[in-house]
C-alpha positions in Angstrom: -62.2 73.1 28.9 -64.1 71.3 25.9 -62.6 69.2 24.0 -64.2 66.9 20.4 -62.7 64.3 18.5 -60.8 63.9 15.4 -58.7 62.0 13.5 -55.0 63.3 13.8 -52.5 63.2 11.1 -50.4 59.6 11.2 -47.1 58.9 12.6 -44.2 57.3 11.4 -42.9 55.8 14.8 -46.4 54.8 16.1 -49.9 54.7 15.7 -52.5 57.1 16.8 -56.1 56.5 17.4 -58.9 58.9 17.0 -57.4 61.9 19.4 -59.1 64.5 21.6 -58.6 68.5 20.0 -59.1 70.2 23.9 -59.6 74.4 24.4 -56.5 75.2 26.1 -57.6 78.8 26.5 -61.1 81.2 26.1 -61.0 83.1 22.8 -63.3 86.1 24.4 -61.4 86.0 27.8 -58.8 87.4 25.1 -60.8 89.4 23.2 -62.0 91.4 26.3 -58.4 92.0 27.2 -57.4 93.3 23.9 -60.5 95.4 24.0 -58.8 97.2 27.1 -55.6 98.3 25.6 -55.6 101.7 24.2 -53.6 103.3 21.9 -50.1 102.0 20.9 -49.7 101.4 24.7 -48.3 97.4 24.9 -47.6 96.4 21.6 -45.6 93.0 22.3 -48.7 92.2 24.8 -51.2 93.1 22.1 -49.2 91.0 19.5 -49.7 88.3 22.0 -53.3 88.9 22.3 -53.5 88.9 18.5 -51.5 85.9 17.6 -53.7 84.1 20.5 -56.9 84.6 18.6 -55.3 83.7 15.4 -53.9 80.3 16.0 -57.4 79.4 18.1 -57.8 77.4 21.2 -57.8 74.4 20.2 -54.7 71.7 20.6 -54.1 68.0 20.2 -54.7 65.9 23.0 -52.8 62.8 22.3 -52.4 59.4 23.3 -51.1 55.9 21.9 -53.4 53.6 20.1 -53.3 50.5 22.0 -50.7 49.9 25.3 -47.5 50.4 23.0 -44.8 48.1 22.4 -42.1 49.2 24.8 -39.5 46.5 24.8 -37.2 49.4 23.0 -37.3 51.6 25.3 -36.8 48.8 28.2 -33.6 47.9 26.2 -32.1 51.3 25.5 -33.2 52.3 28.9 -31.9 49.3 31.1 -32.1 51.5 34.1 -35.1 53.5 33.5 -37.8 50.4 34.4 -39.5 51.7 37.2 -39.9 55.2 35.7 -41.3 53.1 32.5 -43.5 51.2 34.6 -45.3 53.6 35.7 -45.6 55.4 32.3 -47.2 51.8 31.0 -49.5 51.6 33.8 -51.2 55.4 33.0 -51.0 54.6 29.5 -53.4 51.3 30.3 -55.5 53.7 32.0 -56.7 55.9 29.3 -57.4 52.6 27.0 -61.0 52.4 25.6 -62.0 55.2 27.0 -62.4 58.5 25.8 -60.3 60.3 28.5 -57.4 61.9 27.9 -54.1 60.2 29.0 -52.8 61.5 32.4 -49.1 61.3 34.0 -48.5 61.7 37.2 -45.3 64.5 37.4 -42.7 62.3 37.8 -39.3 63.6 39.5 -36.3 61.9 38.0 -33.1 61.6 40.5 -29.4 60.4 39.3 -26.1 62.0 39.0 -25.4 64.4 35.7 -25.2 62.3 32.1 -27.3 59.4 33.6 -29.5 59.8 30.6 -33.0 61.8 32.6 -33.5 64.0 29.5 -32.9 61.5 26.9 -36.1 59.6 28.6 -37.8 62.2 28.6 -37.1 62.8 24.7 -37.9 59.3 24.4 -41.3 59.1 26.6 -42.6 62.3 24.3 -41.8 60.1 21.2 -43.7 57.2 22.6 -47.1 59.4 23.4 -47.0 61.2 20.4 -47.2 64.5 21.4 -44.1 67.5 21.8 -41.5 68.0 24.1 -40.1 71.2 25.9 -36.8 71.6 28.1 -36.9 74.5 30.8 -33.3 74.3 32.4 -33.3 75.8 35.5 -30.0 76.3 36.1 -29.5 79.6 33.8 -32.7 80.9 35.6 -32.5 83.5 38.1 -36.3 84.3 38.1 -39.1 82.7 38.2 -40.6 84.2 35.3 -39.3 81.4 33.0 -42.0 79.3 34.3 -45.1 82.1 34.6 -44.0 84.9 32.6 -43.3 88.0 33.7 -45.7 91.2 33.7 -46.4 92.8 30.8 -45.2 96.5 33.4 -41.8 95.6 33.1 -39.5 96.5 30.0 -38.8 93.0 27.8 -41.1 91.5 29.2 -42.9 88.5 27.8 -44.6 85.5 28.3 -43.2 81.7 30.0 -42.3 78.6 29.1 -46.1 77.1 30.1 -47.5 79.6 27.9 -45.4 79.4 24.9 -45.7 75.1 24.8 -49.4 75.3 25.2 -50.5 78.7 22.9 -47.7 78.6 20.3 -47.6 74.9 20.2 -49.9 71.7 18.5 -50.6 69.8 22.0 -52.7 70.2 24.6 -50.1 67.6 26.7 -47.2 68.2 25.5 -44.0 66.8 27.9 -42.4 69.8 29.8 -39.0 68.8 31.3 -38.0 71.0 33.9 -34.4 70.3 33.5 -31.8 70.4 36.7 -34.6 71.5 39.1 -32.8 71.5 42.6 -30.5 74.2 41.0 -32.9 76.9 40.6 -31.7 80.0 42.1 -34.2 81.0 44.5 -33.9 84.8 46.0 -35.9 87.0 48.2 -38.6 88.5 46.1 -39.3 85.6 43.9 -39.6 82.1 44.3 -38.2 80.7 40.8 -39.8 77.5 41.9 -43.3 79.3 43.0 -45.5 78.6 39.7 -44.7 74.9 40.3 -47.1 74.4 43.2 -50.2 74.9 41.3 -49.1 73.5 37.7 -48.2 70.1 39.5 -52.0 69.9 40.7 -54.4 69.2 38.5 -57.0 70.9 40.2 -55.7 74.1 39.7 -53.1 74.0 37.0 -56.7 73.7 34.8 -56.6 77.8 35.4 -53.0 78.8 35.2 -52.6 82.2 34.5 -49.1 83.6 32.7 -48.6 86.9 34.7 -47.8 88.1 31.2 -50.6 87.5 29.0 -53.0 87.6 32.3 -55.7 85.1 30.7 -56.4 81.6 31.8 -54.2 78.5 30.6 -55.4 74.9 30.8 -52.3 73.7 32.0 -53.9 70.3 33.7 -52.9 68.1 30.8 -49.3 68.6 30.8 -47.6 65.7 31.5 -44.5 66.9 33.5 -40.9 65.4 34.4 -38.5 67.1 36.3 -34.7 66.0 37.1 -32.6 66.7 39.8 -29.3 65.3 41.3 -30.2 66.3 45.0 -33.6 66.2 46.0 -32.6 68.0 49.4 -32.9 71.3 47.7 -36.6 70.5 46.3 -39.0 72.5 48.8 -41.6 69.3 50.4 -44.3 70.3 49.0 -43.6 69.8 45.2 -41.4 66.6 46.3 -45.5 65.4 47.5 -46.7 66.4 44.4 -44.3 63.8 42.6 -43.8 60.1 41.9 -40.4 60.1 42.7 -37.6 57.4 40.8 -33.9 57.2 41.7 -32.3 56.5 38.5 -29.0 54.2 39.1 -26.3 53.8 36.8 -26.9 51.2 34.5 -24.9 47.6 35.5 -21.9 47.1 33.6 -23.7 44.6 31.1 -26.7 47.1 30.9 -24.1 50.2 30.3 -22.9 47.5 27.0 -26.6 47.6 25.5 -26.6 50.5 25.7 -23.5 51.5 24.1 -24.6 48.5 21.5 -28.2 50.3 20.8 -26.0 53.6 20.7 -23.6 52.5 17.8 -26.8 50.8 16.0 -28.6 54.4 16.1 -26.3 56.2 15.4 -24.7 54.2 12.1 -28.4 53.9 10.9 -29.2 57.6 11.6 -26.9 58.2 9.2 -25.9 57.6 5.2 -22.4 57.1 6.0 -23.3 54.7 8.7 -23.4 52.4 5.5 -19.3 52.0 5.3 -19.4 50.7 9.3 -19.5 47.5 10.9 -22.9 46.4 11.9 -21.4 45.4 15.2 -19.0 46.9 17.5 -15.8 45.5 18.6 -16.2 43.9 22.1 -13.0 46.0 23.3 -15.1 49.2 21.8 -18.1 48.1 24.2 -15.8 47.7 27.0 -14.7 51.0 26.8 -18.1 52.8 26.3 -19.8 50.9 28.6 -17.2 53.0 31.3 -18.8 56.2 30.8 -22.0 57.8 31.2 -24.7 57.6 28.7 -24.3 61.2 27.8 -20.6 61.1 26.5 -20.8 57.7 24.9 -22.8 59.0 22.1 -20.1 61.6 21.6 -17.3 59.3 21.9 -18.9 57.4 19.0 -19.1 60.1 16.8 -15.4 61.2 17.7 -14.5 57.2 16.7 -16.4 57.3 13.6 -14.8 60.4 12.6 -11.4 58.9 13.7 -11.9 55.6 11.4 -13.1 57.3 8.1 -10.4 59.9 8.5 -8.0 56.6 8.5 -10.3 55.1 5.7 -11.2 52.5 7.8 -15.1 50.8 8.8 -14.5 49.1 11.6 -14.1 51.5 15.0 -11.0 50.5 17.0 -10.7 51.3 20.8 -7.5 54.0 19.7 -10.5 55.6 18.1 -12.7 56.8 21.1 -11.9 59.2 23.6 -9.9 57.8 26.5 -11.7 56.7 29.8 -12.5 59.6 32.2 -8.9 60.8 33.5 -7.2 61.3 29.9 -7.9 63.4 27.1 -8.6 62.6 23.3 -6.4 63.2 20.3 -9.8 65.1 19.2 -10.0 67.3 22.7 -12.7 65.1 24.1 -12.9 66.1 27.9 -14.3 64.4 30.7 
């Protein structure tokens, strides 16, 4: 696909240098399929069609300006450091050079509320460019991925199509959420599209089975999470850099709840009437539970203290540890 250069609007959290604008798709590859429909015959495919040609081909392809200054990340991600590794070491790659920045699919593994999606929210912040979730454990079909053909009644196009055509990026970050629970049935592989989009070689040509025209797919940079990679066919595991994600040690699981209660207070105005700090009995409490329910405990505490006109967060405040219940209905 071609791609030129231009100078893409700035960003607050980083800066970006002169960025690639790549053809994610061929305008009269379109043109020559809307030409074929007759009539009133497949008017949401037509729309598609039509709304294709109007946005144009052309997407950002993003990278950071410089190897970025991760130390944040390292520190609100204590047990993420291999998977951010590897992230630094691609990002080094595509330094003075015009190429594009490419990300080996990484498959993240760790129990539920470990904090996969949150990196990946994080890792899409960091390169600048958009993030998508597909959670695979509502799907029954595979058609979330590919699309589904334009024959069958509500049909319309999938998640790869809809980040890249109806998006700004030409690499945006797909997460493919909770992959080892996708529902796989006799006539059709929910996990099938995956085999091509995970190799460069031919994800370059990926073609939705709904809009039926060719998708360069080849710069998405792609993350999947799983609690059980026993599940994952062999093939797609080979495809994959693969990182075990542990549960942060008890003094990482305490910067963590520390960055949490920072982020959170300064996210917000009434942050303002809080204690800059935390109480160390209110870190000893969060740092028992997952990274997932520790920003809800917060905002349950928070809530809890201004209700009793108070700035400070007491330990009473939060939801009790995993094996009680809250005044507030907090559940484990």
């Amino acid at each position: 696909m071609e791609t030129r250069s231009l100078v893409p609007h700035s960003s607050s959290a980083f800066r970006l240098p002169i960025a690639n604008v790549r053809r994610v798709f061929h305008p009269h590859e379109v043109e020559r399929k809307l030409a074929k429909l007759s009539g009133r015959d497949h008017e949401a495919l037509r729309a598609t069609y039509e709304r294709m040609l109007e946005r144009g081909p052309e997407r950002f392809q993003v990278k950071p300006g410089g190897i970025p200054d991760m130390a944040s990340l390292y520190e609100q991600l204590p047990n993420f450091t291999e998977a951010l590794d590897d992230v630094r070491r691609h990002v080094a790659l595509s330094q003075d050079s015009g190429d594009g920045l490419e990300v080996t699919p990484m498959l993240l593994l760790g129990q539920p509320g470990i904090g996969k999606t949150h990196f990946a929210r994080k890792l899409a912040e960091l390169l600048g460019t958009g993030m998508n979730l597909v959670p695979m454990s509502s799907m029954t079909a595979g058609w979330l991925l590919s699309g589904a053909s334009s024959q069958w009644k509500g049909a319309k196009p999938g998640k790869v199509f809809e980040a890249l055509v109806d998006g700004q990026y030409a690499n945006p970050v797909i997460v493919v959420d909770e992959v080892d629970k996708a529902s796989a049935d006799a006539q059709y592989d929910p996990l099938g599209a995956m085999y091509s989009l995970l190799e460069h070689d031919t994800a370059c040509t990926f073609t939705d089975e709904f809009a039926e025209v060719a998708i360069d797919a080849s710069q998405v940079i792609w993350i999947l999470t799983a609690n059980d990679e026993r599940s994952i066919p062999e093939p797609i595991l080979n495809r994959m850099n693969v990182f075990e994600i542990e549960p942060p040690s008890p003094e990482a699981a305490r910067r963590i709840a520390r960055n949490l209660y920072a982020g959170i207070r300064g996210e917000h105005g009434w942050g303002a009437r809080f204690d800059p700090e935390p109480g160390e009995d209110v870190l000893d409490l969060l740092a028992a539970m997952p990274p997932r329910e520790m920003r809800r405990a917060l905002m349950t505490g928070f809530g809890n203290a201004r209700l009793d006109g108070r700035g400070r967060l007491a330990a009473d405040d939060l939801p009790r540890p995993a094996g009680g219940k809250s005044r507030l209905g907090f559940v484990h």
